[in-house]
C-alpha beads as a LAMMPS data file, in Angstrom:
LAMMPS data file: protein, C-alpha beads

94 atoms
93 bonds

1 atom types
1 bond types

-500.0 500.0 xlo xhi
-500.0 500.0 ylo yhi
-500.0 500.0 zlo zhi

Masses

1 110.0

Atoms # bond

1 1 1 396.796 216.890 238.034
2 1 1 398.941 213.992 239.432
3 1 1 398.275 213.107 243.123
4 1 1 401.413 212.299 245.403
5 1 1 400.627 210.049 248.055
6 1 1 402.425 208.019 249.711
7 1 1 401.958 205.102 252.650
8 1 1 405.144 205.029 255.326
9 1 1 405.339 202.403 258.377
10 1 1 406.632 204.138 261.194
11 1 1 410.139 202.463 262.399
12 1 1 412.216 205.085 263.184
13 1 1 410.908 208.329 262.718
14 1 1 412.145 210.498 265.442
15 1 1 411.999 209.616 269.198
16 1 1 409.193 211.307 271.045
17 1 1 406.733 211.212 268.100
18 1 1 404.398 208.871 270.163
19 1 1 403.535 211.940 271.781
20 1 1 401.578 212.969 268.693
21 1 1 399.626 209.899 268.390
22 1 1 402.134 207.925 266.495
23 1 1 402.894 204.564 267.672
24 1 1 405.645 202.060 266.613
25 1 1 403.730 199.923 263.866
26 1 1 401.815 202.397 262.491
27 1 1 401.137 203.164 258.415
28 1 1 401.206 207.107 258.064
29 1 1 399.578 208.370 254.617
30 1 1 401.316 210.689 253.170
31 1 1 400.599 213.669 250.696
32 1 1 403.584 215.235 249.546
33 1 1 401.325 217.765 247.500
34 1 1 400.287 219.601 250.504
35 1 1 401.599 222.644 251.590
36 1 1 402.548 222.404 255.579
37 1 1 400.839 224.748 257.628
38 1 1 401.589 225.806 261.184
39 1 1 401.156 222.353 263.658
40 1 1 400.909 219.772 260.511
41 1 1 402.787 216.450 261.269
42 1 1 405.690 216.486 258.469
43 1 1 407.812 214.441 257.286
44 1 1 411.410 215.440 257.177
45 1 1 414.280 214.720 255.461
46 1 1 417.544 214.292 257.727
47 1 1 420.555 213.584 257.365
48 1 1 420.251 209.740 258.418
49 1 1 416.467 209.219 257.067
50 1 1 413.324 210.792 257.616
51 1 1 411.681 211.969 261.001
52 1 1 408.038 212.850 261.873
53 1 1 407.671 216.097 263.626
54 1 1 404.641 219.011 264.146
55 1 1 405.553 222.374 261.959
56 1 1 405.739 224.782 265.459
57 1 1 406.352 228.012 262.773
58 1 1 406.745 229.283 259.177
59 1 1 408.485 232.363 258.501
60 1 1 408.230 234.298 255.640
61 1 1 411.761 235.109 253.605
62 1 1 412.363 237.136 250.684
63 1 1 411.518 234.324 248.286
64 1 1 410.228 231.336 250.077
65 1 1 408.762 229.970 253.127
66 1 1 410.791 228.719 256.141
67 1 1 409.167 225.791 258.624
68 1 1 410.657 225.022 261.688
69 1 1 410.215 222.257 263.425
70 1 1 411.157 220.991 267.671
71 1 1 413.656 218.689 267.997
72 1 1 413.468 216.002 270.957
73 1 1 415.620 217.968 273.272
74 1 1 412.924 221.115 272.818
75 1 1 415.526 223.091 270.362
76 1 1 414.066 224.815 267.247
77 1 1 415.743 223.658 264.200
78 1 1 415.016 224.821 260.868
79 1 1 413.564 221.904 258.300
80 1 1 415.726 221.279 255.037
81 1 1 413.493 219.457 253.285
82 1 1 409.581 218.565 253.874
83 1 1 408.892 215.330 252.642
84 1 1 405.239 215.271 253.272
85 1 1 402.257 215.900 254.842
86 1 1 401.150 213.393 257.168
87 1 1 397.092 212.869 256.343
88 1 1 396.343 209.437 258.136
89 1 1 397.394 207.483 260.585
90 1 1 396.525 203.975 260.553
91 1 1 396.484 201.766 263.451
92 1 1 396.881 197.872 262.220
93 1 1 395.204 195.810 265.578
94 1 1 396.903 192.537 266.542

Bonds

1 1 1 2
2 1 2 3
3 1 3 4
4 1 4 5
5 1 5 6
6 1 6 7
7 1 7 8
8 1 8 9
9 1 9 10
10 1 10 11
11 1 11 12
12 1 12 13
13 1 13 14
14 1 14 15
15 1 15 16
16 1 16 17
17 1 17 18
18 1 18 19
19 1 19 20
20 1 20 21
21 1 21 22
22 1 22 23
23 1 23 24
24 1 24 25
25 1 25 26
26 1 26 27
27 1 27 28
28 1 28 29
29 1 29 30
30 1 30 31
31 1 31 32
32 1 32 33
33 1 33 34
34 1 34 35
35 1 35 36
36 1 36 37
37 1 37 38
38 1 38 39
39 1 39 40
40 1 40 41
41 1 41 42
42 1 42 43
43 1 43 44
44 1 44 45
45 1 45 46
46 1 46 47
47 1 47 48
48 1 48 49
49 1 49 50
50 1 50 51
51 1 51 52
52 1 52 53
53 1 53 54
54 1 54 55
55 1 55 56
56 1 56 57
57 1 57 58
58 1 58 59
59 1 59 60
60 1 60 61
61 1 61 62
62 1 62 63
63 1 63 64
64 1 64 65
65 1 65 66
66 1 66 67
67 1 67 68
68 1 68 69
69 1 69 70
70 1 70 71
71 1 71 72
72 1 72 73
73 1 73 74
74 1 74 75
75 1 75 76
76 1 76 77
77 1 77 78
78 1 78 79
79 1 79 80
80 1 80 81
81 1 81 82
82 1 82 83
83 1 83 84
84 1 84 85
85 1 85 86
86 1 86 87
87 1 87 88
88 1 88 89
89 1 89 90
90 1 90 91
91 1 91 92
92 1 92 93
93 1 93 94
C-alpha cells in the first residue's frame, strides 16, 4: 500500500476559491488516493495548471464516473482530470 500525498501552496488556483476557505498563502494537503465524492475540494488539472474547485456532481457512465465541477462564472464544466483530494488546509500566521 503506497500513500500519495502531496503538500501544494496555493498561488493560483482558480479565482473565487477564497470562498471555500482558501486563502492566498495557504499549504493544501493533498491525497491523490482518494476517491472525490460529491462537495470534496479537488484539485484539477487544466489546461494552464491546476485549479481548486468543490465536486457539485458525479454521474454515473457506462464505465466510469464523471465529476463536475462550477466554474467562476457559475457554468458547469465537466473535470478532465482530478488531481487530488484536498485533506488540509494549512494556514501559515505572519
Amino acid at each position: 500500500m503506497s500513500i500519495k500525498i502531496g503538500i501544494l501552496g496555493y498561488g493560483n488556483l482558480g479565482k473565487g476559491i477564497e470562498s471555500h476557505a482558501v486563502k492566498k498563502g495557504d499549504l493544501l494537503v493533498i491525497d491523490c488516493s482518494v476517491v472525490p465524492t460529491k462537495n470534496s475540494l479537488v484539485i484539477i488539472r487544466t489546461y494552464d495548471g491546476f485549479e481548486c474547485h468543490p465536486i457539485t456532481q458525479i454521474k454515473n457512465d457506462l464505465n466510469a464516473k464523471k465529476y463536475f465541477f462550477s466554474d467562476t462564472k457559475g457554468n458547469e464544466k465537466m473535470c478532465s482530470e482530478i488531481f487530488g483530494v484536498v485533506k488540509t488546509i494549512v494556514r501559515l500566521l505572519k
